[in-house]
C-alpha positions as a Markdown table, in Angstrom:
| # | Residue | x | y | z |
|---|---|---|---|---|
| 1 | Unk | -144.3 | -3.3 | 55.4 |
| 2 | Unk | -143.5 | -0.9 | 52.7 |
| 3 | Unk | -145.3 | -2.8 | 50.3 |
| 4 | Unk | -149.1 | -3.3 | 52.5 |
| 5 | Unk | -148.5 | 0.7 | 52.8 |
| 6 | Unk | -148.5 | 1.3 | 49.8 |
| 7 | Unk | -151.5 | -1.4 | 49.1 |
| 8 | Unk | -153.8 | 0.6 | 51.6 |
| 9 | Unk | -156.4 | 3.1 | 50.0 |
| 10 | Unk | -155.9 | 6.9 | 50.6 |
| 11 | Unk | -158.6 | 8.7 | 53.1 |
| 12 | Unk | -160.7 | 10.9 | 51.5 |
| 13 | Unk | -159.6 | 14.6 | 51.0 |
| 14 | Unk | -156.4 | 16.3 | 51.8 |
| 15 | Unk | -157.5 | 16.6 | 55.7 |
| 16 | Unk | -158.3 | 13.2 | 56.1 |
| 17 | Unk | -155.5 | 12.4 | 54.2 |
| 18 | Unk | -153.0 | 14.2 | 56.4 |
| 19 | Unk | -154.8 | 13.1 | 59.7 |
| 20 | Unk | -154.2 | 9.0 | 58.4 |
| 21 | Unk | -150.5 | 9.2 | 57.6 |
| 22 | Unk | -149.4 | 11.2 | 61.2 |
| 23 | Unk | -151.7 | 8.0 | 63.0 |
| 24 | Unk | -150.4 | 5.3 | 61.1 |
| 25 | Unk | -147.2 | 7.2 | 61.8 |
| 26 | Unk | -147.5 | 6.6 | 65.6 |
| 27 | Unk | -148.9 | 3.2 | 65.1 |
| 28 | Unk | -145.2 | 2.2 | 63.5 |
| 29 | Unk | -144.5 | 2.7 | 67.7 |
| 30 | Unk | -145.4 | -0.6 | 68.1 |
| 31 | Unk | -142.8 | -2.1 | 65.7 |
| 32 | Unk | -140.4 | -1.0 | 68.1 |
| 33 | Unk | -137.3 | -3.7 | 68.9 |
| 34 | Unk | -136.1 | -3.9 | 72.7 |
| 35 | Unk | -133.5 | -2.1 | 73.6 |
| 36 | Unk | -130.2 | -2.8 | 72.9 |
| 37 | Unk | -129.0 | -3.0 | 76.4 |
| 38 | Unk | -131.7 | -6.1 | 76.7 |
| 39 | Unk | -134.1 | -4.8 | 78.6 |
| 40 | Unk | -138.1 | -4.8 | 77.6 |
| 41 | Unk | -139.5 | -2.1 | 76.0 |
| 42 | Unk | -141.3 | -1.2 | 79.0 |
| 43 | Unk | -139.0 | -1.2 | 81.5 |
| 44 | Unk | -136.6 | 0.9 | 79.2 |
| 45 | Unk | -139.6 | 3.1 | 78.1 |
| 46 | Unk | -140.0 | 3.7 | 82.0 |
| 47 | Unk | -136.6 | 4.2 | 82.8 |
| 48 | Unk | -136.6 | 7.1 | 80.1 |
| 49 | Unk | -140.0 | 8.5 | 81.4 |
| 50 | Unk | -138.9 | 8.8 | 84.8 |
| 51 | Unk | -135.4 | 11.1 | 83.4 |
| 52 | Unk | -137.4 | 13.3 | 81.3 |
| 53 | Unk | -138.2 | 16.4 | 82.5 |
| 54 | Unk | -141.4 | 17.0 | 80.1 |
| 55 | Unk | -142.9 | 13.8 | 81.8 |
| 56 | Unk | -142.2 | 15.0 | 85.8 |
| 57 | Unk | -143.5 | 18.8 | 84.9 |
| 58 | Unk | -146.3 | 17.1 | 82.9 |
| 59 | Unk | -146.9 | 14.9 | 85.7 |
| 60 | Unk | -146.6 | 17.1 | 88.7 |
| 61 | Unk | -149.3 | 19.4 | 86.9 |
| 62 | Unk | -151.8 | 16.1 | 86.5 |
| 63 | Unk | -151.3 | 14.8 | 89.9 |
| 64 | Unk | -152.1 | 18.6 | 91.6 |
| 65 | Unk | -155.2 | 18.9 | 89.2 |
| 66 | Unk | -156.2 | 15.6 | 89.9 |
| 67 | Unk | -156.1 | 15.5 | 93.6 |
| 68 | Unk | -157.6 | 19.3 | 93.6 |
| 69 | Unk | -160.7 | 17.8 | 91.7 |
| 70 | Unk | -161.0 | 15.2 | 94.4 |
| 71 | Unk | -160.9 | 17.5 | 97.7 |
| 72 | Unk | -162.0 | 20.6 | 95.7 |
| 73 | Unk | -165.1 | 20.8 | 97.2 |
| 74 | Unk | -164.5 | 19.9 | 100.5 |
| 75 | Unk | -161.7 | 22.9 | 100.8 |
| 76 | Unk | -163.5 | 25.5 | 99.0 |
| 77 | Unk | -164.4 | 28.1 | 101.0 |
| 78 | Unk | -167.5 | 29.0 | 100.4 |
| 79 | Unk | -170.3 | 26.8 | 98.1 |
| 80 | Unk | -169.7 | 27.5 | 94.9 |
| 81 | Unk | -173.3 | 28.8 | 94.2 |
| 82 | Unk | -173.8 | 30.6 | 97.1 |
| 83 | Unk | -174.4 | 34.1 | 96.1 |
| 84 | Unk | -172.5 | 35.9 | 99.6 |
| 85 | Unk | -171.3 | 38.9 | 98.3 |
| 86 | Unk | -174.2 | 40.0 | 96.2 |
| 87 | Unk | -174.1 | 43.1 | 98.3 |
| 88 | Unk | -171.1 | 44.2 | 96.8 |
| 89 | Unk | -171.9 | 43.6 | 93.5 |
| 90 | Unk | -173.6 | 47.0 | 91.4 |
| 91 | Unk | -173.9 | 48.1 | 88.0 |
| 92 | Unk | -170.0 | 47.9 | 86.4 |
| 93 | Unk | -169.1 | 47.1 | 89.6 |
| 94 | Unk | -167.8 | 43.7 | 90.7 |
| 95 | Unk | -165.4 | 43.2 | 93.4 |
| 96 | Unk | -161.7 | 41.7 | 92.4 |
| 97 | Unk | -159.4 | 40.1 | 94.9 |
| 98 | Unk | -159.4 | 40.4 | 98.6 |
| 99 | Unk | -158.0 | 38.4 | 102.1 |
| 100 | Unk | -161.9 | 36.9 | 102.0 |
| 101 | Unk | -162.2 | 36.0 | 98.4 |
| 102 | Unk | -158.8 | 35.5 | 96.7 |
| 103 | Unk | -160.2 | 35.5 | 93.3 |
| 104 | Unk | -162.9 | 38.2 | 94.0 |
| 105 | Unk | -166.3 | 37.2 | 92.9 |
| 106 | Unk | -168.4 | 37.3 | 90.0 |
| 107 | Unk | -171.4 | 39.4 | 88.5 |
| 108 | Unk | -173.7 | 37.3 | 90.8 |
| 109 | Unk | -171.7 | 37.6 | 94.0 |
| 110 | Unk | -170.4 | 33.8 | 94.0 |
| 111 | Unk | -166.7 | 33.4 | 95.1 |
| 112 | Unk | -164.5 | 32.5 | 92.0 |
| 113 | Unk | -162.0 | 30.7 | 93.5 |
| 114 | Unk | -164.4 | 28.2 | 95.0 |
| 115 | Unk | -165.9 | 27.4 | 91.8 |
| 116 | Unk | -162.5 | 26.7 | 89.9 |
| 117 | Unk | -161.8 | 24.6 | 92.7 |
| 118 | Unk | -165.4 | 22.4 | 92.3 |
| 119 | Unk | -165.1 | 23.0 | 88.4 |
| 120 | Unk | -161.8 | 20.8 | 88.3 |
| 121 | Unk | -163.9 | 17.5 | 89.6 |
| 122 | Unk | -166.1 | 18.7 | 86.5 |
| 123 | Unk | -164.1 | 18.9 | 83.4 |
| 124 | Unk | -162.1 | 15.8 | 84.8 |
| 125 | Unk | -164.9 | 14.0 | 85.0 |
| 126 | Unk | -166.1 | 15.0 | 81.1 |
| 127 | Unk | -162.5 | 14.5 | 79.9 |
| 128 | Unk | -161.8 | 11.0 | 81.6 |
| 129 | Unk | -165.2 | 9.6 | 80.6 |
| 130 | Unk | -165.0 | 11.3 | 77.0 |
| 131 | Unk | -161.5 | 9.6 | 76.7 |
| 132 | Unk | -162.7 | 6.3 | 78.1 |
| 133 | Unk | -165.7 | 6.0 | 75.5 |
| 134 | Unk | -163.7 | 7.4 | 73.0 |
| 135 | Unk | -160.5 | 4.3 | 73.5 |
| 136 | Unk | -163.5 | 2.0 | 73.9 |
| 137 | Unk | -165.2 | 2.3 | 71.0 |
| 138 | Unk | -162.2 | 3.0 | 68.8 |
| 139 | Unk | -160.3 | -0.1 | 70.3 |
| 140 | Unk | -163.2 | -2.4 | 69.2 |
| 141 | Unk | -163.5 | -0.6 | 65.8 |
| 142 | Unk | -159.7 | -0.6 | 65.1 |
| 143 | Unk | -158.9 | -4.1 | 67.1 |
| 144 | Unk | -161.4 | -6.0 | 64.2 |
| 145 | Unk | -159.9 | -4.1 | 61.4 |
| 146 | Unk | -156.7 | -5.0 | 62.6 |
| 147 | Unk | -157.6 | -8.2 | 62.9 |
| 148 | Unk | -159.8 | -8.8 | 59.7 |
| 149 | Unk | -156.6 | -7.2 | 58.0 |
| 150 | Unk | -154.5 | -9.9 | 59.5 |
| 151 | Unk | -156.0 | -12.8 | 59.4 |
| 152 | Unk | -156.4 | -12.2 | 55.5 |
| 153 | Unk | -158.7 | -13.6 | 52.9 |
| 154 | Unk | -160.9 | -11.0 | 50.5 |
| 155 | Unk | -163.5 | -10.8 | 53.6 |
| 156 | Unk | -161.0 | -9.8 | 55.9 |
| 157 | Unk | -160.0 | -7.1 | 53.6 |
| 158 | Unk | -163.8 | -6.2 | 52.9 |
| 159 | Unk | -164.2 | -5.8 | 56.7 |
| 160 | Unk | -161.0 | -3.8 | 57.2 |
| 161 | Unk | -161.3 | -1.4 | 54.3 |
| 162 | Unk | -165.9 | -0.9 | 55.3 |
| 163 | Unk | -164.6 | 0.3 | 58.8 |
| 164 | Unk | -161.5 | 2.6 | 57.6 |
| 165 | Unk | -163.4 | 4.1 | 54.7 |
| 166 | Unk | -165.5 | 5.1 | 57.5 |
| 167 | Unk | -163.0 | 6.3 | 60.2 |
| 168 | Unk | -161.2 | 7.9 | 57.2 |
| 169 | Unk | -164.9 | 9.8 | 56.4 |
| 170 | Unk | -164.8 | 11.2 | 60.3 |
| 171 | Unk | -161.3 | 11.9 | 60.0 |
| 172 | Unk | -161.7 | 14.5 | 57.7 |
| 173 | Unk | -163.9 | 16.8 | 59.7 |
| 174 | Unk | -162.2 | 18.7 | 62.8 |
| 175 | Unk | -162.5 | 17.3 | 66.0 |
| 176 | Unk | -164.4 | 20.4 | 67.6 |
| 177 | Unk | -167.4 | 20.3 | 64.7 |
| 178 | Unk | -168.0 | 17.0 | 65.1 |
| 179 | Unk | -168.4 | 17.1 | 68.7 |
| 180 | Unk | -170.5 | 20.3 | 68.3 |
| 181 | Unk | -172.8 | 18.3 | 65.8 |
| 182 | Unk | -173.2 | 15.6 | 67.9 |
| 183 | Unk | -174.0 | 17.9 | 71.0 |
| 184 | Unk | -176.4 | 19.8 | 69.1 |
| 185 | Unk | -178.0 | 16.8 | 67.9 |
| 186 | Unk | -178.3 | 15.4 | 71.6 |
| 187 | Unk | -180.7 | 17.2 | 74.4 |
| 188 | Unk | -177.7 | 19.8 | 75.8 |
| 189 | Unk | -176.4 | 18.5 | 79.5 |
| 190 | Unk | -172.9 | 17.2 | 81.0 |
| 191 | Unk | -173.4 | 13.7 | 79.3 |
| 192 | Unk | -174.2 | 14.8 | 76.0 |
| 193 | Unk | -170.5 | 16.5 | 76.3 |
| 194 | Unk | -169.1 | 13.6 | 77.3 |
| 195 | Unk | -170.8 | 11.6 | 74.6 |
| 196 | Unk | -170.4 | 13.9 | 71.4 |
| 197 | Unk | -166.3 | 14.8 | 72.7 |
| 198 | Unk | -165.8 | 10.6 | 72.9 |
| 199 | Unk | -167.5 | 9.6 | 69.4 |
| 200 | Unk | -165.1 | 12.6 | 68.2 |
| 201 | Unk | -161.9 | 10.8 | 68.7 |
| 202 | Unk | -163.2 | 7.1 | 68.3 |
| 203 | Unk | -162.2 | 7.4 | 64.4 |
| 204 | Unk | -158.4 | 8.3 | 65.9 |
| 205 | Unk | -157.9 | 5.6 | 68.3 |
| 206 | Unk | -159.5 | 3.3 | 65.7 |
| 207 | Unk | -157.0 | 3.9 | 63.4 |
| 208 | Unk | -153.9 | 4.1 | 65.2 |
| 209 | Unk | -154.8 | 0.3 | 66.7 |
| 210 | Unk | -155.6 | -0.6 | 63.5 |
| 211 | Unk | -152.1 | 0.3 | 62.1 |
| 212 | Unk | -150.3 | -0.9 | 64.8 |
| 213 | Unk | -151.7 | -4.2 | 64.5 |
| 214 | Unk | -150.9 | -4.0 | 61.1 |
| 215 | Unk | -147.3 | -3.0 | 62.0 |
| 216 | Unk | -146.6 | -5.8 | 64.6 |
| 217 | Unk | -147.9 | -8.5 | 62.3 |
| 218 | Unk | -144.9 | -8.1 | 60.5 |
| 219 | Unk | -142.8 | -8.7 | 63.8 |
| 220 | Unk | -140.5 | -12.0 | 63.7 |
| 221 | Unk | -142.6 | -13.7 | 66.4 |
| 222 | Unk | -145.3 | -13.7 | 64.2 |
| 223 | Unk | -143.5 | -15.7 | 61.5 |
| 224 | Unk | -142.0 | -18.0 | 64.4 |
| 225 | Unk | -145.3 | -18.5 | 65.7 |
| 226 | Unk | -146.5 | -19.0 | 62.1 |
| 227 | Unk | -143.5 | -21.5 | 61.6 |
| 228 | Unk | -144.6 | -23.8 | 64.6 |
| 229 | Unk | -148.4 | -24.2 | 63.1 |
| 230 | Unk | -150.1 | -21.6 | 65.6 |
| 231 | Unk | -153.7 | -20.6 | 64.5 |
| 232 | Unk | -153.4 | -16.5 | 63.2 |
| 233 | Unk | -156.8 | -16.1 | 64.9 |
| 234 | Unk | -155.2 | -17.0 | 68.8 |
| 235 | Unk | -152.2 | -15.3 | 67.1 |
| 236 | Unk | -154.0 | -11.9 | 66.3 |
| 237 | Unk | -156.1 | -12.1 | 69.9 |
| 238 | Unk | -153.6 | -13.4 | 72.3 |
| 239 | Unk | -150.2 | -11.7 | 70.7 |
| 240 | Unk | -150.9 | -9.4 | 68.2 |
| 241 | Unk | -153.9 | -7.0 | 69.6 |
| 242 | Unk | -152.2 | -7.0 | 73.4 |
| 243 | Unk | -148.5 | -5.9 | 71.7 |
| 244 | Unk | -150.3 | -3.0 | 70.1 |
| 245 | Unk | -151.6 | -0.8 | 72.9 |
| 246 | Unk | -148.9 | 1.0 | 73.5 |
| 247 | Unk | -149.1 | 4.0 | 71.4 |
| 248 | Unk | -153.6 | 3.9 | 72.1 |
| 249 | Unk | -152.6 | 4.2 | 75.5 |
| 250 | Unk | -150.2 | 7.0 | 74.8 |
| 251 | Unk | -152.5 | 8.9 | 72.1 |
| 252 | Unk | -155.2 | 8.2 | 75.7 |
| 253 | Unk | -153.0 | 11.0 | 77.4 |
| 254 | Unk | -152.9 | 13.2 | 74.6 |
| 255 | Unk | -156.6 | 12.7 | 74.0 |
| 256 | Unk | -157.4 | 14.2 | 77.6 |
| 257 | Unk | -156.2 | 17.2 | 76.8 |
| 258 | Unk | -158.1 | 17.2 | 73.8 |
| 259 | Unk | -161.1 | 16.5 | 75.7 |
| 260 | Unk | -161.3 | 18.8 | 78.1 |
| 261 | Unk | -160.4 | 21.6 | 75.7 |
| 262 | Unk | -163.4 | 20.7 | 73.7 |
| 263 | Unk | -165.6 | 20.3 | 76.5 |
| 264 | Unk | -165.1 | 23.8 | 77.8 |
| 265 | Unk | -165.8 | 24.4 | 73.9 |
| 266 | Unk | -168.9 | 23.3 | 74.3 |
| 267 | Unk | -170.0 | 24.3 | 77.4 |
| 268 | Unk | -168.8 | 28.2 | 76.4 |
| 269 | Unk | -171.4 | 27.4 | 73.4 |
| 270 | Unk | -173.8 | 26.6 | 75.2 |
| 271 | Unk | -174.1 | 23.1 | 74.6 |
| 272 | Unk | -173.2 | 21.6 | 77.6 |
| 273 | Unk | -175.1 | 21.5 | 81.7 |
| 274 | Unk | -177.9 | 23.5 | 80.8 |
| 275 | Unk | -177.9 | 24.9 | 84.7 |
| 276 | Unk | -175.5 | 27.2 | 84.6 |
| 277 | Unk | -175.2 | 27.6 | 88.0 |
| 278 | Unk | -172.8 | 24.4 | 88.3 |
| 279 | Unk | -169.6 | 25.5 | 88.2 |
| 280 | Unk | -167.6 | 24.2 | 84.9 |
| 281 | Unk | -164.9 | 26.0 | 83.3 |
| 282 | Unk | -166.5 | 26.8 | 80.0 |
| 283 | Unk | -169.5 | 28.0 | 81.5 |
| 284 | Unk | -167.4 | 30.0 | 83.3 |
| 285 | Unk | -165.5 | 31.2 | 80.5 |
| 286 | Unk | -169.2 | 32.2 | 78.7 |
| 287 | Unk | -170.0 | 33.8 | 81.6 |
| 288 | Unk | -167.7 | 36.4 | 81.9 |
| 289 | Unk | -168.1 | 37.5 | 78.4 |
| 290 | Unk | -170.3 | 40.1 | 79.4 |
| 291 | Unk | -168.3 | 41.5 | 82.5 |
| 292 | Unk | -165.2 | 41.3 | 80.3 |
| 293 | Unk | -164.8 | 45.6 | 80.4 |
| 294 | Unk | -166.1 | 45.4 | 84.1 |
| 295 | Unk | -163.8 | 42.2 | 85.4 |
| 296 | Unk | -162.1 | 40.8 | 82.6 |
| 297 | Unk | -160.4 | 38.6 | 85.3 |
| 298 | Unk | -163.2 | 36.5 | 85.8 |
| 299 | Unk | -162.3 | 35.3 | 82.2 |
| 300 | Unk | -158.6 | 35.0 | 83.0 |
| 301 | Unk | -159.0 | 32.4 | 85.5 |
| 302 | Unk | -161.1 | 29.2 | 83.9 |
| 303 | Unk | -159.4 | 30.2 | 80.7 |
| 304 | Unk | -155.8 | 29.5 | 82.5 |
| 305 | Unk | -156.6 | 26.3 | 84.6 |
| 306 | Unk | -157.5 | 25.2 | 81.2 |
| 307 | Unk | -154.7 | 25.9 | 79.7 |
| 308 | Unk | -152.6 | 24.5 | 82.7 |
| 309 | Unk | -154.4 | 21.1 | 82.6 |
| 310 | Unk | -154.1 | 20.8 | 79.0 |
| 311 | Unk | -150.4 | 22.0 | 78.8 |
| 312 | Unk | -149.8 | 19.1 | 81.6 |
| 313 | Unk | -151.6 | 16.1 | 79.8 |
| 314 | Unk | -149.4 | 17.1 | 76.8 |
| 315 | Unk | -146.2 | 17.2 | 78.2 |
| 316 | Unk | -147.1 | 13.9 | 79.5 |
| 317 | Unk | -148.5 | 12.3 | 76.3 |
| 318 | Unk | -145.1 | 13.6 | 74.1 |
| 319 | Unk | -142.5 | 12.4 | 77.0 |
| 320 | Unk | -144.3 | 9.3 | 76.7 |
| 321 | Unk | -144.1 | 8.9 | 72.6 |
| 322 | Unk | -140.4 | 9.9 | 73.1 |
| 323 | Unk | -139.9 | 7.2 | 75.4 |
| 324 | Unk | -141.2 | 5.0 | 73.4 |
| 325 | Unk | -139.9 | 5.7 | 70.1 |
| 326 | Unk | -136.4 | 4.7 | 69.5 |
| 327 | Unk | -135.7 | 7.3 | 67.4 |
| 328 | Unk | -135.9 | 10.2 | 69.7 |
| 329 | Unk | -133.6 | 8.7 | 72.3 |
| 330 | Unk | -130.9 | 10.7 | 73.5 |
């Protein structure tokens, strides 16, 4: 183990650099023995999920933001578009909290409260997909690295160092301008969001497979199975790749977070559902930049159902790398 390490090439730049050695650092999650009291590593990991008080906050605030995104429309109070109190609304005027609008309304008269309830199905929708594309494409990516790496040979290593060299070049440049690049490049609307946030964290999840299929390669089963004449290639597809998930599934949660961070990002730029009338958080957020003297509530409430959600996936994501790290039991 310590001697492929030190065999691999250093990523480009410092960044890069830094970014490589934390993933490959995760990716050592899947080396992880059973526990000693002979249970699996999942059951144990469970076990220790379900005592965690990280993973139930984290939880609690996922479920509730979940199951608001599915019924938020159909318990809003009033459409979120629907301009009702327009009336109300003047010059430096706008109407806070009342018994008929509970967040008051915005410059345009629409009822806030509604639209962070229809907003939620929104950036759920733009984080889950972002996520999903993102795992896809990095699992493909990092699984035949991992597995040209494996099975050896000078083209296997070719393969594996091509694809890396790459992932190590995307590495290197934040998460955030790289989305914003590929958003700008693309026509702006909801699924150029989802599009330009997922090819941001392929080169993550690529990596972190990658290293932990380097990392259960050298697992004893793998010799044994070696030992009684099995092929590396059904080795690698049928043992190696499905063992390795573990921390890509766990990064996943983390990655949410990420995702819907960077999606209000770039929706508050302006490169995200060019109809502004559809209620997303970061277009609520840019919104209220210019009643932030006159209301500067109407920024206080997308920017803190953000930072609710986000705070939730993360709690989730880092009770679930304790659980399954062995080092970090209590």
């Amino acid at each position: 183990m310590a001697m492929e390490s030190a065999n691999r090439p250093s990523p480009p730049g410092p960044l890069g650099q830094r970014k490589a050695e934390k993933i490959d650092r995760l990716a050592e999650l899947a080396a992880t023995p059973p526990d000693e009291r002979g249970g699996s590593v999942v059951q144990e990991s469970f076990r220790r999920l379900r005592r965690s008080p990280m993973a139930i906050v984290g939880g609690a605030i996922i479920a509730v933001f979940v199951i608001l995104a599915i019924i938020g429309p159909y318990i809003a109070p009033y459409h979120p578009i629907a301009t009702i109190a327009i009336d109300q609304v003047r010059p430096g005027v706008i109407p806070g909290p009342s018994a008929e609008h509970w967040f008051g309304v915005d410059q345009l008269g629409r009822d806030v409260y509604s639209r962070i309830l229809v907003g939620a199905r929104h950036s759920l929708l733009v984080g889950v997909v972002a996520t999903l594309i993102g795992f896809t494409a990095g699992a493909i990516i990092g699984g035949v690295a991992g597995a040209a790496y494996g099975l050896g040979g000078r083209v296997g290593r070719a393969i594996d160092s091509v694809l890396m060299r790459f992932m190590d070049m995307l590495l290197a440049l934040p998460t955030l301008l790289l989305a914003a690049s590929m958003a700008a490049i693309l026509r702006p609307s909801l699924q150029a969001v989802m599009i330009a946030v997922g090819v941001a964290v392929v080169p993550i999840f690529a990596r972190l497979l990658r290293g932990s299929m380097i990392a259960q390669a050298q697992r004893d089963y793998v010799l044994a199975a070696q030992a009684l004449g099995v092929r590396r290639r059904k080795i690698v597809m049928a043992h190696v790749f499905p063992n390795s998930l573990a921390p890509v599934i766990v990064q996943a949660t983390l990655t949410l977070a990420v995702a819907i961070i960077d999606a209000a990002a770039l929706s508050f730029l302006g490169l995200g559902n060019p109809d502004t009338a559809v209620p997303e958080w970061g277009v609520m957020l840019a919104q209220a930049q210019g009643q932030i003297f006159t209301r500067p509530t109407l920024a206080v409430y997308p920017a803190v159902a953000i930072i609710i959600v986000a705070l939730g996936f993360t709690l989730l994501g880092e009770a679930m790398r304790e659980a399954l790290d062995p080092k970090l039991r209590r």
